[in-house]
C-alpha positions as CSV (number, residue, x, y, z in Angstrom):
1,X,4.8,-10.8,-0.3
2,X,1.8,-9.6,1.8
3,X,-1.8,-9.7,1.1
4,X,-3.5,-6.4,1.0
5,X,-6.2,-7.8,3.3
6,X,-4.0,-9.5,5.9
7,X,-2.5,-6.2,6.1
8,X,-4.9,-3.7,6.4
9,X,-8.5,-5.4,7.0
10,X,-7.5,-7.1,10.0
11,X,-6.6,-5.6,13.2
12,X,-3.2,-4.1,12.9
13,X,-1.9,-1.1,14.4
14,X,1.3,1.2,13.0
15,X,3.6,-0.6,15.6
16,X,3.3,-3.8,14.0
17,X,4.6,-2.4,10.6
18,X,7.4,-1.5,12.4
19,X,8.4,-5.0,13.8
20,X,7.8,-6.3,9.7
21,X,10.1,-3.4,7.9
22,X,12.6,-4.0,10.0
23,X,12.6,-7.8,8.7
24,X,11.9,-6.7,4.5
25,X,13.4,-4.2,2.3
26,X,11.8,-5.6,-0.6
27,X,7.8,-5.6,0.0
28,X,4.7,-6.8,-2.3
29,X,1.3,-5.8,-1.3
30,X,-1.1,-7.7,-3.9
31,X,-5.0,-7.4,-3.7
32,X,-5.5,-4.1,-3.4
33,X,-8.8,-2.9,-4.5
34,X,-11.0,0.2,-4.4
35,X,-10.2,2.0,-1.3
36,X,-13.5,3.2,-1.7
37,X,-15.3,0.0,-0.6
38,X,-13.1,-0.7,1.9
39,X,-14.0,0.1,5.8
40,X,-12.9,4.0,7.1
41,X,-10.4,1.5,9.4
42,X,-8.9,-0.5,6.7
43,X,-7.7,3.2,4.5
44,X,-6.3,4.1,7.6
45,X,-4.5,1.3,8.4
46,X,-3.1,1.5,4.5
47,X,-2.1,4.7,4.7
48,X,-0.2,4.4,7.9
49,X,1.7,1.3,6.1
50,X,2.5,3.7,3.2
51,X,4.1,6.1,5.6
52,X,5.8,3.3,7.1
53,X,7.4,2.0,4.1
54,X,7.9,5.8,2.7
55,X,9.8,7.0,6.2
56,X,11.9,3.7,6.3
57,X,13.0,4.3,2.6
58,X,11.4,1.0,1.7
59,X,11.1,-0.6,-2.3
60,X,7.4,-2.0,-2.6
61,X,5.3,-3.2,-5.5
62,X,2.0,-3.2,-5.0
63,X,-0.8,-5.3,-7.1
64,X,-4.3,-4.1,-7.6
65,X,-6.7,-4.7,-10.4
66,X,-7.0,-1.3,-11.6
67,X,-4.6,1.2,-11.7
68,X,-3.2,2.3,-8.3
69,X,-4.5,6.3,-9.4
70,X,-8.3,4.5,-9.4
71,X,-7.7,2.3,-6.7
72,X,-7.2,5.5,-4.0
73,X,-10.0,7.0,-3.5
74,X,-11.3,6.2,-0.5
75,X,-12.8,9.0,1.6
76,X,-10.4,8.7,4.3
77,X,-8.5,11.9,5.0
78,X,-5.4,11.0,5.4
79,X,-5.3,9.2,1.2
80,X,-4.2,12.2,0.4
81,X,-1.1,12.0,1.9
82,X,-1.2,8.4,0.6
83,X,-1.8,9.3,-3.2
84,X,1.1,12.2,-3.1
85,X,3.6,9.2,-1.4
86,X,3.1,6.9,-3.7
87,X,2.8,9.6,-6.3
88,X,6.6,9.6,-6.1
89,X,7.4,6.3,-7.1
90,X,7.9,4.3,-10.1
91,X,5.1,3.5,-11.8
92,X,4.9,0.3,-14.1
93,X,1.8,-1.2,-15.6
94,X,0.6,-5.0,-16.0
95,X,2.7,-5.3,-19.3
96,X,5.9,-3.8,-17.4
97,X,5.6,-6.6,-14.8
98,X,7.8,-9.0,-16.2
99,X,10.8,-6.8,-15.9
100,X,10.6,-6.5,-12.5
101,X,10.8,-9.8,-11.7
């Protein structure tokens, strides 16, 4: 279980995703908020984690306090990408949460 903001607000650059997905197969990202009022730096370094976790065919849950469609829309470019990715996967809401775990 990572935190959205130890993840993406700090300094943190594609390679170290790499060195932590090849440790976890199973990854929770809780806090995430409006993309929109996080910094340019911080959607980028969220999307890059997506395509991380997308190209290494990893499971992730992540935990915001909207729905994840409301939560992505930052004005970073590359979200785009980031929306259609996560797009793909399975989609449960806060009542479905208990099943997963």
């Amino acid at each position: 279980m990572f935190g959205f903001d130890d993840l993406c607000e700090r300094p943190t650059a594609v390679i170290d995703y790499l060195v932590l997905v090849e440790r976890y197969d199973r990854w929770i990202i809780d806090g995430l908020d409006d993309l929109a009022m996080c910094s340019l730096a911080a959607q980028q370094r969220f999307a890059n984690l997506v395509d991380v976790l997308y190209d290494q065919d990893r499971e992730v849950l992540v935990i915001g306090r909207q729905a994840l469609e409301s939560s992505l829309d930052g004005a970073h470019p590359d979200l785009m990408r980031t929306r259609s990715r996560l797009g793909q996967l399975h989609q449960v809401g806060p009542g479905d949460l208990r099943a997963l775990l």
